[in-house]
C-alpha positions in Angstrom: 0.0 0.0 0.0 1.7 3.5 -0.9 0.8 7.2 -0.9 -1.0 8.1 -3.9 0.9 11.2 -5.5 -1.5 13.8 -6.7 -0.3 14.2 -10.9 0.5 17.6 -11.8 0.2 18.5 -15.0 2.9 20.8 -16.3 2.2 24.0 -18.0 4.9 24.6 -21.3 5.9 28.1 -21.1 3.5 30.2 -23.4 0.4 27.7 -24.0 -3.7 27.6 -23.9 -2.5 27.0 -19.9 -0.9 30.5 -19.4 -3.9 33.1 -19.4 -2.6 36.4 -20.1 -4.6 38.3 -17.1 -6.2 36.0 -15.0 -8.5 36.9 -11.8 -6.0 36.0 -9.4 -3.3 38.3 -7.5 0.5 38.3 -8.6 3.3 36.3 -7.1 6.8 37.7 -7.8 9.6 35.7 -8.2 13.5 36.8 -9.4 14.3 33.4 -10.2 15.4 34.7 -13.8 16.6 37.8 -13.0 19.5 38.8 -15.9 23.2 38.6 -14.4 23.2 41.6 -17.2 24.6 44.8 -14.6 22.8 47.0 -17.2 19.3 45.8 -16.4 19.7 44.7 -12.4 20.5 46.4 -9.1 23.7 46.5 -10.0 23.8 49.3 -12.4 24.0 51.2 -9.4 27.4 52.1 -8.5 28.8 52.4 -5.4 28.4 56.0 -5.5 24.4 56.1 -6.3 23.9 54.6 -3.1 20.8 57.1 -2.1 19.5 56.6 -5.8 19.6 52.9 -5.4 17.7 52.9 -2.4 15.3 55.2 -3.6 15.1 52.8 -6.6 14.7 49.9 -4.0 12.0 51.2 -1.5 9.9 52.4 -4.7 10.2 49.0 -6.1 9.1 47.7 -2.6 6.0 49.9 -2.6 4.8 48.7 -6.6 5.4 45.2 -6.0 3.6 45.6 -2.4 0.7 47.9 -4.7 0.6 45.4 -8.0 0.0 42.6 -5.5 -3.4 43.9 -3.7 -4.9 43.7 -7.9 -5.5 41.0 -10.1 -3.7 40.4 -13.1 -7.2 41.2 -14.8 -7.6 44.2 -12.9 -3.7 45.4 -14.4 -4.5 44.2 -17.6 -7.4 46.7 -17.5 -5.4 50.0 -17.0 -3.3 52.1 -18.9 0.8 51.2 -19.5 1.3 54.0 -17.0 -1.1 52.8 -13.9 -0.9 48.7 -15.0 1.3 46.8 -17.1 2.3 46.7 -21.1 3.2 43.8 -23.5 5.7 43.3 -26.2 7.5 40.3 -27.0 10.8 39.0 -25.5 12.4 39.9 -28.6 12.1 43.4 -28.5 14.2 43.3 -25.7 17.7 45.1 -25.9 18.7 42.1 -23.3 19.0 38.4 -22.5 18.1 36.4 -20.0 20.0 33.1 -20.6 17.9 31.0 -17.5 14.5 31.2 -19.1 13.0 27.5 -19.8 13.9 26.3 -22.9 10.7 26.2 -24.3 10.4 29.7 -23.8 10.5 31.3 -27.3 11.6 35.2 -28.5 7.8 35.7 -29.9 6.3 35.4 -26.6 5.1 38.1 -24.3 6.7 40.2 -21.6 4.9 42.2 -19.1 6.1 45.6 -17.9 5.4 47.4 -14.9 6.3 51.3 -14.1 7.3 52.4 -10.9 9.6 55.3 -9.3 7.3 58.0 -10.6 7.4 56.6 -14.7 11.4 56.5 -14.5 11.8 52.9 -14.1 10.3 49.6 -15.8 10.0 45.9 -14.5 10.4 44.0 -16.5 9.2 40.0 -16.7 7.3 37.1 -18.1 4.9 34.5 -17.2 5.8 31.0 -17.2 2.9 28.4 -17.4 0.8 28.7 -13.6 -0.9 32.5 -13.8 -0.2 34.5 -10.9 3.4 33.9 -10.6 5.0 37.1 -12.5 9.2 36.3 -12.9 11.0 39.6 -13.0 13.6 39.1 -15.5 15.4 42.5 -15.3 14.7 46.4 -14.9 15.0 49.3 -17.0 17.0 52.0 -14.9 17.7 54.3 -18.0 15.3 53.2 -21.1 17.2 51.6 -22.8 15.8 47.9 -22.2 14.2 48.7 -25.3 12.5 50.9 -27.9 10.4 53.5 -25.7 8.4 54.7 -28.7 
């Protein structure tokens, strides 16, 4: 007689599975996060220290704001109050620790903060609320701000 093991059925990166904005809160995760200095905390140097902890505590107050709403609910607003698309590919950067079956054509979600002077940047891998920040943009030049 053993345990029966609940079956989990895995989610590839970018599928019918992965709803763009569901109706349940985000997770954050920096699992991915690029080791690029250019689009991490690191772009700081040692002598921005006040900017980089401005940078920090206003990150700390949109992840704690984006995770009271839905993803539905930040699908529903404006790039500058929710969150804007484009695909990986338009990115000026790499993140070399994505899944492998994630592809350059699919989405990433970006998220303002520090008064419109900053981006986070991430994707959405499979499971909907989780939200992996792959990198920020300090100085936009992540990629094209048309």
């Amino acid at each position: 007689m053993g345990i029966k093991q609940k079956k989990v059925e895995k989610i590839k990166a970018g599928s019918e599975g992965q709803k763009l904005n569901c109706d349940q809160y985000p997770a954050f995760s920096f699992r991915y996060l690029t080791s690029n200095s250019t689009f991490n905390f690191d772009y700081f140097s040692t002598s921005q220290t006040i900017e980089k902890e401005k940078a920090l505590a206003e990150l700390s107050k949109r992840i704690t704001e984006i995770t009271c709403n839905t993803w539905l609910y930040w699908g529903s607003k404006g790039k500058k109050i929710g969150h804007e698309t484009m695909q990986y590919s338009n990115l000026n950067f790499t993140c070399n620790s994505l899944p492998k079956d994630f592809t350059k054509d699919q989405k990433v979600y970006i998220f303002q903060f520090n008064n419109h002077l900053h981006r986070i940047i991430g994707v959405k891998l499979g499971y909907c609320p989780m939200f992996y920040v792959i990198g920020f943009d300090f100085n936009f030049n992540a990629y094209d701000h048309v």
